[in-house]
N, C-alpha and C positions, 0 to 999 in steps of 0.2 A: 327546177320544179319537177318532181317527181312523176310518173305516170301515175294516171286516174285508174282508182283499182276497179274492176269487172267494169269497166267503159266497155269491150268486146263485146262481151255475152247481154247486157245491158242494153246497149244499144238494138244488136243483132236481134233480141228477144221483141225491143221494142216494136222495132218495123216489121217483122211477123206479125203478131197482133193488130196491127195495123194494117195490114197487106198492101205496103208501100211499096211503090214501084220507082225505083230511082234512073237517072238519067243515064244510062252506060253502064258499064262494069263498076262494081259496088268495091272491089278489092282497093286495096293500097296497097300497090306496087311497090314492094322494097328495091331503092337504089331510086328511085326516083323521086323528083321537090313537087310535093303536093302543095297545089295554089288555091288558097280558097278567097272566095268571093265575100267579104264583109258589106250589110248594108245598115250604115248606123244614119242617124237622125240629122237632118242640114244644119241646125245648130252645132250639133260634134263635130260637124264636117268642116262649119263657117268658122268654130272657135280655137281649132285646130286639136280640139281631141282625138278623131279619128288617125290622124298622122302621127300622132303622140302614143296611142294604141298599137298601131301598124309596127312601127318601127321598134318599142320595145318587145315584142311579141317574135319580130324576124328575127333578132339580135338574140333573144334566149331561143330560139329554135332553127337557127343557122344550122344546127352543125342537125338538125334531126328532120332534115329531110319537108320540114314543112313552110310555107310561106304565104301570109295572109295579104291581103290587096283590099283595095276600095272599091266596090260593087259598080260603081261610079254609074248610080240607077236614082233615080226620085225614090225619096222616105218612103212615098204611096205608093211604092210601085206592087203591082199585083201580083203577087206570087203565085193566087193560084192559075191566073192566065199565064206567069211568064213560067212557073217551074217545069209544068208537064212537056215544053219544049226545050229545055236547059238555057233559059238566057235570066233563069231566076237567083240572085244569090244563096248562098252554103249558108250561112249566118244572118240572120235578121232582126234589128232591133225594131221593138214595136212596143203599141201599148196593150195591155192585157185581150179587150176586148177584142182587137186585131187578131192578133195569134192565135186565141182561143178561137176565132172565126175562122183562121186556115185548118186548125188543129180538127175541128171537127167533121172538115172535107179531106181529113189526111193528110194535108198539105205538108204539115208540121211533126216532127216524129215525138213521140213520149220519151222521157230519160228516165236517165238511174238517178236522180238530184240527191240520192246520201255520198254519192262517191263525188260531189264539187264539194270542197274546200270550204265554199260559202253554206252551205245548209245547214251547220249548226248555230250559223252567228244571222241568218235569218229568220225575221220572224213567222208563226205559221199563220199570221192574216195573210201575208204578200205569197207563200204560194199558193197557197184559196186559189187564189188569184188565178192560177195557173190549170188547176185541176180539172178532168173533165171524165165523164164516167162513163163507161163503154159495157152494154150489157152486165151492169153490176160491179165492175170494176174501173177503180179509178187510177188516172195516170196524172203524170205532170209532163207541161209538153212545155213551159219556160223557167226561163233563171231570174230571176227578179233582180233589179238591178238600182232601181230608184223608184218612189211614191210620189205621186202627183196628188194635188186638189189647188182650186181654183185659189191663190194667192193676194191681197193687196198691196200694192207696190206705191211705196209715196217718196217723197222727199221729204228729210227732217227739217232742212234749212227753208223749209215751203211752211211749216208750221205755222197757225197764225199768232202772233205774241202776246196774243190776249188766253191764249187756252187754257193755262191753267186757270185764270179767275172765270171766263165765261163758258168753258167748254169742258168742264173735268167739275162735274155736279157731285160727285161723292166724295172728293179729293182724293181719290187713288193714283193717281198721277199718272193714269192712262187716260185721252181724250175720250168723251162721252161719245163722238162719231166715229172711232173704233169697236165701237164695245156695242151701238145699237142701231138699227139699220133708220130709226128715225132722226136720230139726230145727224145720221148721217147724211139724210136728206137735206135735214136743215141748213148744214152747213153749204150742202151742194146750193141751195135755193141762195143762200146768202151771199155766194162767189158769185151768182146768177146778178141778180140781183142788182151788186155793187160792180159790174163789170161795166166800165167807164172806155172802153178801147173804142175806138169811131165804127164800130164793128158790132164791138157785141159780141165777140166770140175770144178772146184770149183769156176767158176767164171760168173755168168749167171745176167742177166737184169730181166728185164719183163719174167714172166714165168705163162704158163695158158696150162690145155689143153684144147687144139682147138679143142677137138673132141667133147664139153659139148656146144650146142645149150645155155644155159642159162646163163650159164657163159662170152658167147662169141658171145653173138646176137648183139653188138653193130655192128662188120663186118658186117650184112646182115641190122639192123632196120636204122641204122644210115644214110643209102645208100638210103633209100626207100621201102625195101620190107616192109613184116604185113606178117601175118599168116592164118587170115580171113577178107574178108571185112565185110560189113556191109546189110541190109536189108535196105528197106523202114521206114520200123519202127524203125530201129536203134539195131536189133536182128544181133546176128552174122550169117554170110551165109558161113558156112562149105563148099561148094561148088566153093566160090570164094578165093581163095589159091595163094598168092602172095610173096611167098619169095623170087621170081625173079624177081618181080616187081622193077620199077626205073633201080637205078645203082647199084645192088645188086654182080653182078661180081666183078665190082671194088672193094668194101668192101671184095671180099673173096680173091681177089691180093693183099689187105693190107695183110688180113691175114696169106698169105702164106708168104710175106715178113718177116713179125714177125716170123713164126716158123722156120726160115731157121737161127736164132737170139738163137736159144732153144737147146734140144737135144729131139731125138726121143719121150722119154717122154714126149711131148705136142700131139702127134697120140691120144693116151688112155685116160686113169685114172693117168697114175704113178703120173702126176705132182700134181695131187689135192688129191692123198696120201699121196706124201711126204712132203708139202707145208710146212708143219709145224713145221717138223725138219729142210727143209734145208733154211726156212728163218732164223730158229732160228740159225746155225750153221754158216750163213753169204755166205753160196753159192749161194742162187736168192737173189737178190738186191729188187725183191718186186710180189707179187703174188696175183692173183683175186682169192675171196673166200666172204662171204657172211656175214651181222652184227652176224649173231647170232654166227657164228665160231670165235667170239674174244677170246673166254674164251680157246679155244684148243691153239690159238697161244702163250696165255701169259703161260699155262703151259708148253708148248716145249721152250721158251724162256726163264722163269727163271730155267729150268731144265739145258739149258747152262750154266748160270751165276752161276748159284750152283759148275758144274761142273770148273768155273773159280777161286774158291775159295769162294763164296759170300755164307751168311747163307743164308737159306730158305727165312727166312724174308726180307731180303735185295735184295735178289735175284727175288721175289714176289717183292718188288714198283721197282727195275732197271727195272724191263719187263714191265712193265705199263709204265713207264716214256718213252719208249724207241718205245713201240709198236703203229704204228701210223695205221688209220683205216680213208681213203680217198675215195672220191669216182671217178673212172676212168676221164683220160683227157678229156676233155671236147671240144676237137676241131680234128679230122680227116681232112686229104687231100682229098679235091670232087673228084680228080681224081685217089684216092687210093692207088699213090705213098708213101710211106714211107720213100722211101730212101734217098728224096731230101731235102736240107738243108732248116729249117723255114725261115733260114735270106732271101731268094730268093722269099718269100711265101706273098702274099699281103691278107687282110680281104676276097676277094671275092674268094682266093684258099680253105679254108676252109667250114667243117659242123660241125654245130653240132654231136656229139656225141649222139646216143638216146640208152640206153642197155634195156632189158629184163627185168623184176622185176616180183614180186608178193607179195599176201599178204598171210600168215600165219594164220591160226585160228581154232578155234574148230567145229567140227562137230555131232552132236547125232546122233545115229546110230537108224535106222527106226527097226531095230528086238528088243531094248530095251525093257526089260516088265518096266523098272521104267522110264517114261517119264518126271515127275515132277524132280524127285531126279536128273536126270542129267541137268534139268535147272536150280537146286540150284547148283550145282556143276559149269555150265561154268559160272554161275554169281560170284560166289566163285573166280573161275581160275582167273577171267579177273578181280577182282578188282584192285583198287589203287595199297592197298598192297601187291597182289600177281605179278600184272605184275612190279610193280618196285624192287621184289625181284628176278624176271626173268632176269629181264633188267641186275641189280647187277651181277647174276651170272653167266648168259652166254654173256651181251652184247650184248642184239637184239634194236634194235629200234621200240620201242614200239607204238602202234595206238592211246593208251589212249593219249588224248594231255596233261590232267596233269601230267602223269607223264613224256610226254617228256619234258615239259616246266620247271620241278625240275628238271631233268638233262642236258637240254640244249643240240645244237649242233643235234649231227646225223638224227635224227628225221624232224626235221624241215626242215633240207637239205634237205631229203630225198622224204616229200613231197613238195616243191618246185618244185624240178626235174619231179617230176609226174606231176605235174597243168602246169608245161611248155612244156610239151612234151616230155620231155628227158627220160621219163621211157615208156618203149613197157607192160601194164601188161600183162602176160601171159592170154590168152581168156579161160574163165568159160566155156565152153561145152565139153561134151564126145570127139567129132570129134578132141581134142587137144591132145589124147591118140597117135594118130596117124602121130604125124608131128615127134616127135624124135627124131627114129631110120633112118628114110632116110634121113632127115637132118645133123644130127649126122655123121653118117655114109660116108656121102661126105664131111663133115667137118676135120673130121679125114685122108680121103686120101688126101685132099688137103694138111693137115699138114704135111703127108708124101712126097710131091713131091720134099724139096729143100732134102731130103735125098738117095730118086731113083737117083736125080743128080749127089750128091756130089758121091754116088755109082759108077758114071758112066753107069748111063741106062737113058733112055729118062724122061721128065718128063708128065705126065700124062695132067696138067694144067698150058701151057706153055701161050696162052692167052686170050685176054677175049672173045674170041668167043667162047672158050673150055669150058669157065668156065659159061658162059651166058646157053651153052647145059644142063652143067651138072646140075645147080639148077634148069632148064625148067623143067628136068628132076625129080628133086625132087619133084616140086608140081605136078606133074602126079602121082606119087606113092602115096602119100599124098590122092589125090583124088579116084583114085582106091583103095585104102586100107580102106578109110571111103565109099564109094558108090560101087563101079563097084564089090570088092570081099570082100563087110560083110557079113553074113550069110542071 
C-alpha cells in the first residue's frame, strides 16, 4: 500500500486550525517502531475482528517502522478526560454523534479524507455525518466505516405456518406485521394471548426496550418531532429542541401500547441483554437491535441448534439460513392507535415510519504524537479488504459502496431509507450529549405505565395531554442542561 499523498501538510494544517495540543513530542522519529493505540468496539473485539485488523496491518507495516495494538480501554472510554493526560487512544472507533462531540472540544483532529482510498467509493450522506464548521469553514474530523439504524431481527423457522393465508392481506409474499406497525401488534397480542407455558412468559412478539431513544425514535421521529433544528445557514441550532414537536404524543401512545405487549423488561436494558438468547431459544418472535449485532445473534442461535443435536458446522449454516435481518415496518397509525385492526385502515390513516440512525467511523485522536501513522492505519482500516472482512464477520453494512455492491441487499436498503427521509441521523454536535437521559428516562416510565395498571395503581400517561406535558417537559431539560446550567 502506497503512502497517503499530502497526509504531512494535511494533517499538520489540520491541528493548527484547531490549535491542538498533543501529548509529547509530535515528531515521528525515523529508526524508531511507532505503537499506536487502537480503540475499536467490544463486539470487534469479542468477534475477533480487531485481532484480525491488528495483525494484517503489523505484517504490511513490519518492515515500515509502524505497529498498531488494542487500546485495551472500554468502547466508552472518554477521550476527552483520558487524551489531555495520554492514557487516551491514537485511533478511535465511535459513532458519529460521539466524535463529532470530541471533535468539537478538539479532542479529535480534522483530515484530508480525498487522500483515504475510500472517499471516492463513499457516499457523501455518511461524511455529512462527519463534518463540522468552524467560523465558516468546514472540516471532517471521521472516516465512516459502516451505517447504523435500528434493525428487526427474527427467525424464519419462527414463522407462523399460517402467514401467508392469515397474515400476507395483499398477497405480496411479505407478512403484513413486517410491513405495518399494527398488525404487528396484532401478532404480538396473539403470541400473548395463546401463550399456554405455566408462566405466561415464553411467548412474546415484538420485543424492544423502550427506554433506548435510539433504538425506539421511530415513536417520536416518525410523528414529527427532530432533536434540533436548523440555522440560516443550515448549522444545527441547539437551542431549537423539538421532540415534542408535531404529533409526537401520539407516537409515545403507540409506544405505551406496544409495551403493555412485553414484560417489564422493555422499562430498562434487560430486553436488549437478553435479545440474543431469547430470540435464539424461540421466546420473542423478533427484536430491534442494530447491522453490526448480526454476528452475536447467529452465535446464540446456532449455540441452540448445537444444543438440538446439530454439529457445530451444521448448526453455523441452520443459523444463517434461519436468521433474518429486516429493517422496522414501514407504515405507523397517524393517530397512534395500535390496537385497531389494518383491514378498517385506508392509505390516508397511515405514516411513514422514520427511525434514528447513525453512521459509524474512525476518529484520530488530537494528543497522538504519530499523526501520519494513524492516517496510514484508518486508510488501512477502511479499505476494500478490511471492511469486507468487517462486513464477513460481524455483519455491519458497510459505506464503502464496493464492497456493499459485492454483497448486495442491506447496504443499499439502508441508504435509500436515509435519501428518502426514513432515517432521523443522530446530529453531529456536543449539545447531542444532553438529549439521552431525559428522553430516555420518560421513555422508560412510559413503558412502565401498562404495568402501574395491571398493578392496580393509576397510570401516570393515561392521555395525550399527559403525555404532550411530559415530553414539553423533556425539551426544557434538554435546554437547561445544554445552556441555563453548563458551567
Amino acid at each position: 500500500m502506497g503512502k497517503l499523498k499530502k497526509m504531512a501538510v494535511g494533517v499538520l494544517c489540520a491541528s493548527m486550525l484547531l490549535g491542538c495540543v498533543g501529548c509529547g513530542d509530535s515528531k515521528e522519529t525515523a529508526g524508531e517502531t511507532i505503537v499506536l493505540r487502537i480503540l475499536e468496539n467490544d463486539t470487534a473485539k469479542k468477534e475477533g475482528y480487531l485481532d484480525a485488523l491488528l495483525e494484517a496491518f503489523n505484517a504490511e507495516y513490519k518492515d515500515k517502522g509502524i505497529q498498531a495494538v488494542d487500546a485495551n480501554m472500554d468502547e466508552y472510554t472518554d477521550l476527552a478526560a483520558n487524551g489531555p493526560y495520554g492514557y487516551g487512544p491514537d485511533v478511535i472507533y465511535q459513532a458519529n454523534d460521539k466524535l463529532m462531540t470530541y471533535a468539537e472540544d478538539k479532542h479529535i483532529l480534522p483530515i484530508d479524507v480525498e487522500s483515504l482510498d475510500c472517499y471516492s467509493v463513499t457516499p457523501e450522506a455518511a461524511w455529512e455525518a462527519f463534518k463540522i464548521n468552524i467560523d465558516g469553514t468546514t472540516y471532517t474530523c471521521g472516516i465512516p466505516v459502516n451505517i447504523q439504524e435500528p434493525m428487526l431481527f427474527y427467525r424464519l423457522d419462527m414463522m407462523p405456518e399460517d402467514w401467508e393465508s392469515n397474515w400476507d392481506k395483499d398477497g405480496n409474499k411479505v407478512a403484513d406485521f413486517f410491513e405495518n406497525w399494527n398488525d404487528l401488534y396484532a401478532y404480538s397480542k396473539y403470541l400473548r394471548d395463546t401463550d399456554t407455558s405455566a408462566n405466561g412468559d415464553s411467548q412474546y412478539g415484538f420485543m424492544s426496550s423502550l427506554n433506548n431513544l435510539y433504538l425506539n425514535g421511530e415513536f417520536l421521529f416518525s410523528y414529527g418531532a427532530y432533536v434540533f433544528g436548523s440555522n440560516d445557514d443550515g448549522t444545527l441550532n441547539a437551542a431549537d429542541i423539538g421532540l415534542s414537536a408535531g404529533d409526537a404524543a401520539k407516537g409515545l401512545m403507540a409506544m405505551k401500547q406496544m409495551a403493555s405487549l412485553m414484560n417489564e423488561g422493555c422499562i430498562d436494558d434487560t430486553i436488549i441483554m437478553k435479545r440474543y438468547e431469547k430470540l435464539a431459544d424461540g421466546s420473542y418472535f423478533c427484536v430491534v437491535s442494530t447491522p453490526d449485532t448480526y454476528s452475536l445473534f447467529i452465535e446464540k442461535l446456532a449455540l441452540a441448534y448445537e444444543a438440538e443435536g446439530l454439529s457445530a458446522k451444521e448448526a453455523e449454516e441452520k443459523a444463517k439460513e434461519n436468521l433474518m435481518m429486516i429493517e422496522l415496518p414501514g407504515k405507523l397509525p397517524a393517530d397512534g392507535d395500535l390496537t385497531k385492526s389494518s383491514d378498517a385502515m385506508t392509505e390516508d390513516d397511515w405514516i411513514d415510519t422514520v427511525v434514528m440512525g447513525g453512521v459509524n467511523g474512525y476518529g484520530i485522536s488530537s494528543y497522538t504524537k504519530y499523526k501520519d501513522a494513524c492516517m496510514e492505519f484508518v486508510n488501512f482500516a477502511t479499505s476494500y479488504e478490511m471492511i469486507q472482512t468487517r462486513m464477513n464477520t460481524l455483519g455491519i453494512a458497510p459505506t464503502r459502496s464496493d464492497v456493499a455492491e459485492a454483497s448486495g441487499g442491506v447496504t443499499d436498503m439502508i441508504f435509500e431509507s436515509l435519501s428518502e427521509g426514513r432515517i432521523y441521523l443522530m446530529p453531529s454536535i456536543k449539545a447531542v450529549d444532553q438529549i439521552w437521559v431525559p428522553a430516555q428516562s420518560l421513555m422508560g416510565d412510559i413503558a412502565k405505565d401498562p404495568y402501574r395498571e395491571a398493578a392496580g395503581e393509576l397510570g401516570k400517561y393515561v392521555t395525550i395531554g399527559q403525555l404532550e406535558e411530559a415530553i414539553e417537559k423533556v425539551d426544557q431539560d434538554i435546554y437547561d442542561a445544554i445552556f441555563t446550567l453548563k458551567d
